[in-house]
C-alpha positions in Angstrom: -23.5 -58.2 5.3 -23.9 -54.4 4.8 -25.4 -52.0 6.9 -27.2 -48.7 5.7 -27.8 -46.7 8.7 -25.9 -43.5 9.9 -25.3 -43.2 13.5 -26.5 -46.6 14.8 -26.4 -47.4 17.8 -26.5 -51.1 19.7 -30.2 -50.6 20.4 -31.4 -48.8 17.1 -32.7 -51.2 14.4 -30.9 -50.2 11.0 -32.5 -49.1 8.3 -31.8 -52.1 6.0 -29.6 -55.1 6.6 -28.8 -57.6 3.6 -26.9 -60.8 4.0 -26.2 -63.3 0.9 -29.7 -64.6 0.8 -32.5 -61.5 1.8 -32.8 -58.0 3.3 -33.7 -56.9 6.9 -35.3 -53.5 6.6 -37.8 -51.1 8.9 -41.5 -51.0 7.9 -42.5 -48.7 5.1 -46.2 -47.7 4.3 -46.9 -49.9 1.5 -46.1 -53.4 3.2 -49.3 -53.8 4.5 -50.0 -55.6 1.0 -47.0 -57.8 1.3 -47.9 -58.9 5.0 -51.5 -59.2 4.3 -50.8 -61.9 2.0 -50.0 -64.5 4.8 -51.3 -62.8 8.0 -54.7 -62.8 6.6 -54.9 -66.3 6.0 -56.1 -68.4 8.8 -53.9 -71.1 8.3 -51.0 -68.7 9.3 -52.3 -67.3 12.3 -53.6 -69.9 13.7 -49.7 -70.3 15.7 -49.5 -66.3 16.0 -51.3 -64.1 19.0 -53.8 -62.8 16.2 -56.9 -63.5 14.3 -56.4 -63.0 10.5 -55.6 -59.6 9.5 -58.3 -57.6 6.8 -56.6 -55.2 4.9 -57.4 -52.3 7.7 -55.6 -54.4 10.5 -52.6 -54.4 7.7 -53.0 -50.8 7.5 -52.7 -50.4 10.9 -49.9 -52.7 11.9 -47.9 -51.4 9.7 -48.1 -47.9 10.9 -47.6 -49.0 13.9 -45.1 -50.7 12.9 -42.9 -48.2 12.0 -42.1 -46.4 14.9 -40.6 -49.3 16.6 -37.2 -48.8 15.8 -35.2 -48.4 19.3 -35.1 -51.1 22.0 -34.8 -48.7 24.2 -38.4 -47.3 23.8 -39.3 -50.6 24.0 -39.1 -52.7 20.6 -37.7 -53.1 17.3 -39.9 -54.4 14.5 -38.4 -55.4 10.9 -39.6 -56.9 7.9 -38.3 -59.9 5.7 -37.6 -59.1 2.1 -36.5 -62.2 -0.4 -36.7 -61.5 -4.1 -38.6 -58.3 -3.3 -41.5 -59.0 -1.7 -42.1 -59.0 1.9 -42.0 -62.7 3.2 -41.9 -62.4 6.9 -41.4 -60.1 10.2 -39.0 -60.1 13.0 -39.4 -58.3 16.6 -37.7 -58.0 19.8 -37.9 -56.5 22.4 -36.4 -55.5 26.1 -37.1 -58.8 28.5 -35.2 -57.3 31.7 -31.9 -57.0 30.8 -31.8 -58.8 27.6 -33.4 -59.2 24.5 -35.4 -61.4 23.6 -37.1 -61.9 19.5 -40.1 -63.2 19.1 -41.0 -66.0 17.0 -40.9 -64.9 13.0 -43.9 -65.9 11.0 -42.8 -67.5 7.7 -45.6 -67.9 4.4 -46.8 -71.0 3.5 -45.0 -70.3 0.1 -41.4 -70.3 1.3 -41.5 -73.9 0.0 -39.9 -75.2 3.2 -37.0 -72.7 3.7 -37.8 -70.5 7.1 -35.9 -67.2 5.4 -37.4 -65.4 8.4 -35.8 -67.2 10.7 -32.5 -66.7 8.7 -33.8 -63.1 9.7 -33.6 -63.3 13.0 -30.5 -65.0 13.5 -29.3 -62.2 11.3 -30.8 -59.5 13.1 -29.9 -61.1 16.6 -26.4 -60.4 15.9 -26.7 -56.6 14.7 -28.8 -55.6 17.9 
């Protein structure tokens, strides 16, 4: 696993994490497109806390998004890259004391394999 980040600390997400199988990485501007591919369908969201994204709730996730970097302000929010192309999202956040990730949303298309869960066992360990 290799870490690209300067100056981490235990509560500050890096800026990309690969392991021998995908990449953990903070949001940039253009994943909306990625993401909107599975949280837009219905199928998807019907187990998530929100409707079906349209590309302006993309938009706006996103940016949001990316200023949740630091548990200590309250939450940490990373993508799932496999191959390239955005395939999931992990959080977590401060829950008292401890933290606590929420539940990652995998595409219909991983063909069986939860790669974001991989994710967030991954990620679990570096924050």
């Amino acid at each position: 696993m290799d870490v690209e980040d300067a100056g981490m600390t235990p509560t500050t997400a890096p800026v990309t994490i690969r392991t021998d199988r995908l990449v953990l990485r903070t949001y940039r501007p253009g994943d909306h497109q990625d993401l909107l591919t599975f949280y837009g369908r219905s199928d998807v969201c019907r187990y998530l806390f929100n409707e079906p994204w349209s590309p302006d709730d993309a938009r706006e996730a996103v940016q949001t998004r990316m200023s949740r970097r630091d548990l200590r302000a309250g939450a940490v929010a990373l993508v799932v890259e496999y191959e390239g192309r955005v395939v999931g999202s992990v959080s977590a956040w401060l829950v008292d004391e401890s933290g606590t990730l929420s539940t990652p949303s995998a595409p219909p298309k991983s063909g069986g394999h939860s790669r974001p869960t991989s994710a967030a066992e991954d990620s679990r360990r570096k924050l």
